[in-house]
C-alpha positions as CSV (number, residue, x, y, z in Angstrom):
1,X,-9.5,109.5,9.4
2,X,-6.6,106.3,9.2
3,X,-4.0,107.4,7.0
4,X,-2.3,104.8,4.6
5,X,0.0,103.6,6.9
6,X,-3.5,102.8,9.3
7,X,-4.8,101.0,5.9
8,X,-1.9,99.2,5.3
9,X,-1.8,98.0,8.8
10,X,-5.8,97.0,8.7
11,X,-5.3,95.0,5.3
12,X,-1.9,93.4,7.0
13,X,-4.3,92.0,9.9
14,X,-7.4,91.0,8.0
15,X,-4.8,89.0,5.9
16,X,-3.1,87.8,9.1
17,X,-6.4,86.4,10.4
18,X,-7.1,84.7,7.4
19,X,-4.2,83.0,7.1
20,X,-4.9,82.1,10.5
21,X,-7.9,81.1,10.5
22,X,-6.7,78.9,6.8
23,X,-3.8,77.5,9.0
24,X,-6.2,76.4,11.9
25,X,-8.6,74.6,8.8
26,X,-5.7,72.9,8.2
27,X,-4.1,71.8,11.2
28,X,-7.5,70.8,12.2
29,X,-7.5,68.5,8.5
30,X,-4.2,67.5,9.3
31,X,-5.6,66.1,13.1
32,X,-8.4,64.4,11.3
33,X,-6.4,62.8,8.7
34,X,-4.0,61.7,11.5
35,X,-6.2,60.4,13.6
36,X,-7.9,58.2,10.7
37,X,-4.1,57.0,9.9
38,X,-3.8,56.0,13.5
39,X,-7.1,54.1,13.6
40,X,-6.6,52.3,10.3
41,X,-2.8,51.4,11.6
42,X,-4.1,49.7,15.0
43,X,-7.3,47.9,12.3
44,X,-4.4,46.9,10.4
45,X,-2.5,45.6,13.6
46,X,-5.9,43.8,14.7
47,X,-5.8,42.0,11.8
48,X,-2.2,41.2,10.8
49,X,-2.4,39.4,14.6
50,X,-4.9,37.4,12.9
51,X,-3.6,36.4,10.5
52,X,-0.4,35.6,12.6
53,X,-2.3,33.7,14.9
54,X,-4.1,31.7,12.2
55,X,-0.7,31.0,10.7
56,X,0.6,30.0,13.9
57,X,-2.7,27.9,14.2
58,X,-1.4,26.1,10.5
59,X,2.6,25.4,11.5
60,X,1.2,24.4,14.6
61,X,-1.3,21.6,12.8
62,X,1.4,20.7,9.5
63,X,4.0,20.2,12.9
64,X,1.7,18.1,14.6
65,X,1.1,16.3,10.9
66,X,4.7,15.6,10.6
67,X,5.0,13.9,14.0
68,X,2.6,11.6,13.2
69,X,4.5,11.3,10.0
70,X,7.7,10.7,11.7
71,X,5.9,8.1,14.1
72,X,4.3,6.1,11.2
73,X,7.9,6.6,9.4
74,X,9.6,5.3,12.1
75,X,6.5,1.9,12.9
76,X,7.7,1.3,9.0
77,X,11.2,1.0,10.1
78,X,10.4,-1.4,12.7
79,X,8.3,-3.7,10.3
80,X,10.8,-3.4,7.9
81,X,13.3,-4.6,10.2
82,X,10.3,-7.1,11.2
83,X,10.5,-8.3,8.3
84,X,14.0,-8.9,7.2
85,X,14.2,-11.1,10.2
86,X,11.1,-12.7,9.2
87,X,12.6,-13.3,5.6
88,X,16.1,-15.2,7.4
89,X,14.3,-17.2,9.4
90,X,12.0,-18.1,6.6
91,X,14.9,-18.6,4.3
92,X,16.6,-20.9,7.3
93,X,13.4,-23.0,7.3
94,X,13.4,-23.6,3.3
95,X,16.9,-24.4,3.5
96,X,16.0,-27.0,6.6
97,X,13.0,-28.1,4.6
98,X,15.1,-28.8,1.5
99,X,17.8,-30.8,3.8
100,X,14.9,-33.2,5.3
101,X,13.3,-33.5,1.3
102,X,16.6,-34.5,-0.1
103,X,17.7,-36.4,2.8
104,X,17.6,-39.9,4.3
105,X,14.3,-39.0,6.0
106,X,13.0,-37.7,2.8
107,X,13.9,-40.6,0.8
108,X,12.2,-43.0,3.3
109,X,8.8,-41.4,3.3
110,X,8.9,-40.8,-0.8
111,X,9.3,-44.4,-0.5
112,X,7.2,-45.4,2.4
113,X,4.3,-43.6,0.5
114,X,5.1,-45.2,-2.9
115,X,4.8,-48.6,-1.0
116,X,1.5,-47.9,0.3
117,X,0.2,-46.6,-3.0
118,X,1.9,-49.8,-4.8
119,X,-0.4,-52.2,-1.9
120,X,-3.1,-50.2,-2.8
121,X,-3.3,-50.1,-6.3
122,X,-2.3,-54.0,-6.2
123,X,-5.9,-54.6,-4.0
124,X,-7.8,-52.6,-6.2
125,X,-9.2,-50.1,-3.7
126,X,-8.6,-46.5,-4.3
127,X,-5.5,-45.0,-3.3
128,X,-7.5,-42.1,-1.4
129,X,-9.6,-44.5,0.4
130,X,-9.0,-43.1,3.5
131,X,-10.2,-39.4,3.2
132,X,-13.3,-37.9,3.5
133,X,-15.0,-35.9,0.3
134,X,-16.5,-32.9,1.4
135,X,-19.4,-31.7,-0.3
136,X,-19.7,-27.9,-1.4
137,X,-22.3,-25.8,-3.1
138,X,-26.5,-26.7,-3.3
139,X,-27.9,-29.9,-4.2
140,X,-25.1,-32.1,-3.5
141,X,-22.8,-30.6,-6.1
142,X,-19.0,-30.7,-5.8
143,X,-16.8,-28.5,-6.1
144,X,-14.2,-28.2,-9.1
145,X,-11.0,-29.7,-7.0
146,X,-13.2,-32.9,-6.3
147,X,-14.8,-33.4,-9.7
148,X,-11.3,-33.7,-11.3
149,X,-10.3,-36.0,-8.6
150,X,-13.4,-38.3,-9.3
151,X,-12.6,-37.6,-13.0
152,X,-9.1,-38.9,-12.6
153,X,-10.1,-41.5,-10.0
154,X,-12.5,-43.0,-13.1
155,X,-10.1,-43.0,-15.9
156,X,-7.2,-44.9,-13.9
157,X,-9.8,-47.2,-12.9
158,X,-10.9,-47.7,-16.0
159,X,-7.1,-48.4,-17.1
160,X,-6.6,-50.7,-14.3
161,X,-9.3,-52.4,-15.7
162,X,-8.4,-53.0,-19.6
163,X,-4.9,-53.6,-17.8
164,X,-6.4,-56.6,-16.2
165,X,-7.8,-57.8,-18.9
């Protein structure tokens, strides 16, 4: 029969393989739960390199955005500068326009044309004999610009007229 030092050494290893066997339960825990970390770590990894990609994808397309930016920036430049030149040589053609108006040349035609009018008047024709009417609208109708003209062409004829008198 075991004595108590037997006993005591049977209890001892029924406890050592317990614990063993709890240790293994846990180690094996402990490889499941590690291998789950790993494969939600490289899911993870999968999709933070999508995420980089499809921000890469968005600098790439706002970079592209602000070339054309800069291009269209730059085309305004030129038209501005287009312009400013435009705007001198406009403002060199007023001032050349003015000089001709208020010059010699000016004066003559001013007068030329108040001649002409003058002889006209004095014959009794119409000062704007010599131009065409063009008809606008439907039915012969005409347009606002002509009907004053006719208008005013009726009441100075109609002065001329009681002038003569």
């Amino acid at each position: 029969m075991p004595n108590a030092g037997q006993w005591a050494a049977l209890v001892a290893a029924v406890f050592w393989a317990a614990g063993v066997c709890a240790g293994i339960y846990v180690l094996f825990k402990l490889a499941r739960l590690l291998s789950e970390a790993a494969r939600l770590v490289a899911d993870l990894r999968a999709r933070s390199d999508q995420v980089f990609e499809r921000a890469q994808a968005a600098v790439d397309r706002a970079n592209e955005q602000l070339d054309k930016t800069g291009a269209v920036a730059a085309g305004m430049d030129e038209l501005n500068t287009g312009m400013t030149e435009l705007a001198s040589q406009v403002s060199a053609l007023a001032g050349l326009g003015r000089a001709v108006t208020a010059g010699p040349a000016g004066r003559a035609a001013a007068f030329v044309y108040g001649v002409r009018r003058a002889v006209a008047l004095r014959r009794g024709s119409r000062p704007d004999a010599g131009r065409r009417i063009v008809r606008a609208g439907y039915a012969g109708e005409l347009s606002g610009l002509q009907t004053a003209r006719r208008e005013t062409a009726s009441a100075g004829l109609a002065r001329r007229q009681e002038v003569a008198r």
